[in-house]
C-alpha positions in Angstrom: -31.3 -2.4 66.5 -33.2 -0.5 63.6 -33.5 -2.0 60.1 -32.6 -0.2 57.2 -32.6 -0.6 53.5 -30.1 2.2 52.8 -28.6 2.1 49.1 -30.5 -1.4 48.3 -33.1 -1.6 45.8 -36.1 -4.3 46.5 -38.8 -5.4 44.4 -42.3 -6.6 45.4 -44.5 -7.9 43.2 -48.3 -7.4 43.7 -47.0 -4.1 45.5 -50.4 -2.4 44.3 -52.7 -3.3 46.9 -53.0 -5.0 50.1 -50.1 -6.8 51.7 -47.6 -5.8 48.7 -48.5 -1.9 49.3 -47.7 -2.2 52.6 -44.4 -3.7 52.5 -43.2 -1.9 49.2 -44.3 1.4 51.8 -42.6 0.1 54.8 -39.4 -1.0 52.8 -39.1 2.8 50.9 -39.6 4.4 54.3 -36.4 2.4 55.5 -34.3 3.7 52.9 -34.9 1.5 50.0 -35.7 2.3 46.4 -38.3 0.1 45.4 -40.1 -1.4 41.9 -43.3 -1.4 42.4 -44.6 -4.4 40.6 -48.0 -4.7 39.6 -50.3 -6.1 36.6 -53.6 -4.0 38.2 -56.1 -6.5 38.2 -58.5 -7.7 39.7 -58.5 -10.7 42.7 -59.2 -13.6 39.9 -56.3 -12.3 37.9 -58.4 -10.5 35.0 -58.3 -7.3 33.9 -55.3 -4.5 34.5 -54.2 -1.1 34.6 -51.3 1.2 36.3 -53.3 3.2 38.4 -52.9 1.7 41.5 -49.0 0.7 41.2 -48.2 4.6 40.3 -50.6 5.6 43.8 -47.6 3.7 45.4 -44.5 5.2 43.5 -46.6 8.6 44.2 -46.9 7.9 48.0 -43.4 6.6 48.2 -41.9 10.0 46.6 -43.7 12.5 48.3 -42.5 10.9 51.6 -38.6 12.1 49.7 -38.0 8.1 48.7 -37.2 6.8 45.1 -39.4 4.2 43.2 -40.7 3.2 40.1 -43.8 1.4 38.7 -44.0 -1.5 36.8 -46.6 -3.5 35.1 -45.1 -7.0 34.1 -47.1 -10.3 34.4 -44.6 -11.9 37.0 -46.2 -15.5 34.8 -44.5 -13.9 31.7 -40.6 -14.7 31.6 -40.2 -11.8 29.5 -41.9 -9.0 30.8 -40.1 -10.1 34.3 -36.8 -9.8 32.5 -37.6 -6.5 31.2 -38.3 -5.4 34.4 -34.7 -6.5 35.6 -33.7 -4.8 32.8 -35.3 -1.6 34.0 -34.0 -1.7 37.7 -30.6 -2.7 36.7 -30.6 0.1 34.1 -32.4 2.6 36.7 -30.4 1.7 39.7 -27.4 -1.1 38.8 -28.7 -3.6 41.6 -31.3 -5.9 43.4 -30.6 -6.7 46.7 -35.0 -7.7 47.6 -37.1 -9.4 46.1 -40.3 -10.1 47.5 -42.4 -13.2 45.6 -45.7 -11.8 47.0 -48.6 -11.7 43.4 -51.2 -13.3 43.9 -54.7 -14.4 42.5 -57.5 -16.4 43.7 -60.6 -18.7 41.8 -61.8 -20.9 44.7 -63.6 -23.9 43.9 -63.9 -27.2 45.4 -61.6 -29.5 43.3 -64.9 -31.2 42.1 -66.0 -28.9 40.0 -63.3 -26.6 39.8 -61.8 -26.0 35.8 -58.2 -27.2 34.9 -57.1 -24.3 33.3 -58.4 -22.0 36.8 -55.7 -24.6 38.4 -53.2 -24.1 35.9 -53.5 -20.0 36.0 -52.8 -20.0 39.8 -49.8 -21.5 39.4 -49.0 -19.6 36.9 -49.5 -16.8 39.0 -48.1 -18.4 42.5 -45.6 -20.7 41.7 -44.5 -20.0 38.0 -44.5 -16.2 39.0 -41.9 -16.8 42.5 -39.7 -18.8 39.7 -39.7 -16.5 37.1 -39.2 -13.4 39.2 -36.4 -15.3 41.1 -34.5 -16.8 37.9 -34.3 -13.3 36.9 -32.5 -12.0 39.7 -30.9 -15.0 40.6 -27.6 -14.5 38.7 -27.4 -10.8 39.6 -27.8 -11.6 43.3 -24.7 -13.7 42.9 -22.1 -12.2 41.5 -22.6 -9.3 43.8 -22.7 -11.9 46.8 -25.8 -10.6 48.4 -29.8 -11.2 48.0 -32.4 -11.5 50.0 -35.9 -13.3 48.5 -39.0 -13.9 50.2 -41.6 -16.0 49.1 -45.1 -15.7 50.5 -46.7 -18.9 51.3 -50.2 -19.8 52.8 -51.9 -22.1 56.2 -53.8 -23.1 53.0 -50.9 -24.7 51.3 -49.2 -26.2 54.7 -52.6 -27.3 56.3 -55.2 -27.0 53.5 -58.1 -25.1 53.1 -61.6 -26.2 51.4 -61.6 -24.7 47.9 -58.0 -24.3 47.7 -56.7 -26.9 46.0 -55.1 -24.8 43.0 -53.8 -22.4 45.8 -53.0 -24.7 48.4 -50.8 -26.5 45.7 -48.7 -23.5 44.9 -48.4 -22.3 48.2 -46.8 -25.6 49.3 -44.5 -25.6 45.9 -43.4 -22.2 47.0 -41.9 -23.9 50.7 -40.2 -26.8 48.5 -38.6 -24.2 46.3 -37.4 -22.2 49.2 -35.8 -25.5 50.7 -33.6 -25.9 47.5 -32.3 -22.6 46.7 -31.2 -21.9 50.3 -28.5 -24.6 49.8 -27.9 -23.5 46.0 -27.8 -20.0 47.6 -26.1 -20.0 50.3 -22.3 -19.7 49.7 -23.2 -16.2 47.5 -25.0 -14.9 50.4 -28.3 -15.0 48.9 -30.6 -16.3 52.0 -34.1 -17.1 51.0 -37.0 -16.9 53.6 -40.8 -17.4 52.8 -43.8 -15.1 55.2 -47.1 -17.3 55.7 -49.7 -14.0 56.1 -52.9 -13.4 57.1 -54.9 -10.1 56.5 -57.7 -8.5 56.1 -56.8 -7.9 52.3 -59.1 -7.8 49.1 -58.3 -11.9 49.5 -60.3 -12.6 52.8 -63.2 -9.9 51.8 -65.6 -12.5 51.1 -64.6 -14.8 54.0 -64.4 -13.0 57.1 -67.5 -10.1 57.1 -66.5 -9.1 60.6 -65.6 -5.9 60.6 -63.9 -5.7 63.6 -62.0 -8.8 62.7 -60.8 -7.6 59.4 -59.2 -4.4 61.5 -57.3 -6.6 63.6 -55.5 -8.2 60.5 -54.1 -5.3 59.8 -51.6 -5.2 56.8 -48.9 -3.4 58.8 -48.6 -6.5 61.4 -47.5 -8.5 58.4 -45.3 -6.1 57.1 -43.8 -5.7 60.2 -42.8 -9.6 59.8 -41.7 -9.3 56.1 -38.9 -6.7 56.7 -37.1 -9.2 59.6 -36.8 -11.6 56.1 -35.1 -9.4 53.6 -32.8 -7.0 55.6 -28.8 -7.5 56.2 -29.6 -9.6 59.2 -31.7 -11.9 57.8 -32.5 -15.4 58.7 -32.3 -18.4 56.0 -34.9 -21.0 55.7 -37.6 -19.5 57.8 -41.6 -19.7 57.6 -42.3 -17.1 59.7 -46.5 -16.7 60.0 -48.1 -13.3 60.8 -51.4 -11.9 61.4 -53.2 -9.8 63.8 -50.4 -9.1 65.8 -49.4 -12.6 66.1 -46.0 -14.4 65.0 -44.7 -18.3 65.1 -42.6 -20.3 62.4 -43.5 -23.2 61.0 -41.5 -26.2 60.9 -41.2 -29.7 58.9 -40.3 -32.3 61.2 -39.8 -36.0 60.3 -40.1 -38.7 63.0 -37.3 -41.4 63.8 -39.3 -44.3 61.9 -38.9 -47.9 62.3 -36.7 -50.4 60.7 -38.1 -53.7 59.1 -35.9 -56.7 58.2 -36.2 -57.7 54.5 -38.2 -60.7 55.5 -40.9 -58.3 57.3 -40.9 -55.6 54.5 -44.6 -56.1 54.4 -47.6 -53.4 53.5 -49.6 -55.3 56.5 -46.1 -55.1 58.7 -45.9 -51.3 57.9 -49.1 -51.2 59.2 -49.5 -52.9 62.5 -46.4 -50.6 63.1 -48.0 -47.0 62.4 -47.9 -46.4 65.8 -44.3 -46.7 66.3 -43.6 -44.9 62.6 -45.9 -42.1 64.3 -44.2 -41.5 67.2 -43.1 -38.4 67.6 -40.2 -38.9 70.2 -37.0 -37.8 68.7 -38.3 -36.3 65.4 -36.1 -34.2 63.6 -35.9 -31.5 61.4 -34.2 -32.8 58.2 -32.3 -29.8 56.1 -31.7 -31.6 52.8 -33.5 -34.4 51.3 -30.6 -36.2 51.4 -30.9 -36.8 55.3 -34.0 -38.8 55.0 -32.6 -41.6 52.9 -29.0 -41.7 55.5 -31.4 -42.2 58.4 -32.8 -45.1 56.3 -29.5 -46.2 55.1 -28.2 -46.3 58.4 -30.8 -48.3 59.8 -30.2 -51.1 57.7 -26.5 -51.0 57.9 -27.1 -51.3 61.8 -29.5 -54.2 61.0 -26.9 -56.4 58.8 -23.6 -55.6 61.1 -26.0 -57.1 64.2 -26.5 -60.2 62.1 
C-alpha cells in the first residue's frame, strides 16, 4: 500500500526547521501542496524572519511540487485566519493540518516566570486551537480532514522543568479526545504523534552525537504521514523516535464500590489497593463512561438491598 497526498493541500505549522521541515518535505513529495507555516524564530519563541520557511517552499519546488510560505503566529487568531484565507484563495481546500509549533523556556516551576508559562501555551495549546478552529468549519462541509496534534512523554509522564510544556502537551491529548467525537460523523479524524528527535529542542539535552543521529527526523516523519493520509486512524497517540513506534493509551481501572455508610476519606484509603488494581481496566472513549461505571455500581448496590 503506498500513501499519497494527491490533490490535498496540508498545512504544518513550525514547518521551518526540525520535525515540521521534515514532514512538510515528506508530505509535498507524496503529492501534496503544502503551506509552510512558520514565525522564524528562535527555540524560546523570540525573534523571526522568512528565511527558513521559503528554504522549504524552495526545496519543495525544485523537487516539481507546489507550496507556499507563510509567516503567521499560529497564537494570533488573525494571522491564522489569514492564512486560511491564503490557502483557500491559493488552492480552494485543507484536507492536513498538522498542529506541530513549538517553543521551549525550561525552568523548574520554582522559579520559573508566569508569563514564560502563559507564552507556551500560547504557543502549544492556544496555537493547535487556533489553527484548528480555523479549519474546522472548512474541513466539514467538504466531509473530510485530517489534524494531527503533536504531543510530548513530557506532558503524559512529566519531565523536570517542563511544567509549562508538560501542561500543554497534555491539553493537546484532552483536546484531541473531544473533537474526535465532534468530528467524527464529517469525516474529520484527529490523531496526535508523541516525537522524539534530535531537533534544535533536545540540543542542549542530549550532547551525544551519535545519539542525536539516531533520532533522526525522518523516523518521526515516517509516523506522522500514517496520521493524516485517507487511511487514517482516529484517536491515536502514536510515539516515534529512533526508529522506534508504540501508542499510548489511557486506561481506567474497574474501581470499588462503597455503601453510603462507608463513603469515607479513611475507607477510600484502606481500599487503594483494590481501587489500583489493574485487572479489568478499561479504556474509556468518552467522559461520560466513567460516571455510568459509577452509576451502575450503585444501582447494583440498592437493587441487592
Amino acid at each position: 500500500m503506498s500513501i499519497n497526498f494527491n490533490d490535498q493541500v496540508a498545512i504544518v505549522t513550525g514547518a521551518g526547521n526540525g520535525l515540521g521541515r521534515s514532514h512538510a518535505l515528506e508530505l509535498a513529495k507524496r503529492g501534496a501542496k503544502v503551506v509552510i507555516n512558520d514565525l522564524g524564530g528562535a527555540r524560546d519563541g523570540t525573534g523571526g524572519g522568512s528565511e527558513a520557511a521559503k528554504e522549504v517552499v524552495a526545496l519543495i519546488e525544485a523537487n516539481g511540487g507546489e507550496a507556499i510560505a507563510n509567516g503567521a503566529n499560529v497564537a494570533d487568531f488573525d494571522q491564522v485566519q489569514q492564512m486560511i484565507e491564503q490557502t483557500m484563495g491559493k488552492w480552494g481546500r485543507i484536507d492536513v493540518l498538522v498542529n506541530n509549533a513549538g517553543i521551549l523556556r525550561d525552568k523548574s516551576f520554582a522559579k520559573m516566570d508566569l508569563a514564560d508559562f502563559q507564552t507556551v501555551l500560547d504557543v502549544h495549546l492556544m496555537g493547535s486551537v487556533n489553527c484548528t478552529k480555523a479549519v474546522w468549519d472548512i474541513m466539514r462541509e467538504q466531509s473530510y480532514g485530517r489534524i494531527v496534534m503533536t504531543t510530548s512523554s513530557s506532558g503524559m509522564y512529566g519531565n523536570f522543568g517542563q511544567a509549562n510544556y508538560g501542561a500543554a502537551k497534555m491539553a493537546l491529548v484532552g483536546f484531541m479526545n473531544t473533537l474526535v467525537l465532534e468530528g467524527k460523523k464529517y469525516g474529520v479524524n484527529i490523531n496526535t504523534l508523541s516525537p522524539t528527535a534530535g531537533t534544535r529542542m533536545l540540543e542542549d539535552i542530549i550532547e551525544d552525537k551519535q545519539v542525536m543521529d539516531l533520532m533522526s527526523v525522518e523516523s518521526v516523519t515516517a509516523a506522522l504521514v500514517t496520521l493524516c493520509d485517507r487511511d487514517a486512524p482516529n484517536r491515536t497517540i502514536l510515539c516515534a523516535g529512533a526508529g522506534g513506534y508504540a501508542t499510548t493509551h489511557i486506561y481506567e481501572t474497574e474501581g470499588i464500590f462503597l455503601p453510603p455508610s462507608e463513603q469515607t476519606p479513611e475507607n477510600v484509603r484502606a481500599n487503594m489497593d483494590a481501587i489500583h488494581n489493574t485487572q479489568g481496566e478499561k479504556m474509556l472513549l468518552a467522559g461520560f463512561e466513567q460516571t455510568n461505571k459509577f452509576v451502575e455500581k450503585a444501582i447494583a448496590y440498592i437493587k441487592s438491598q
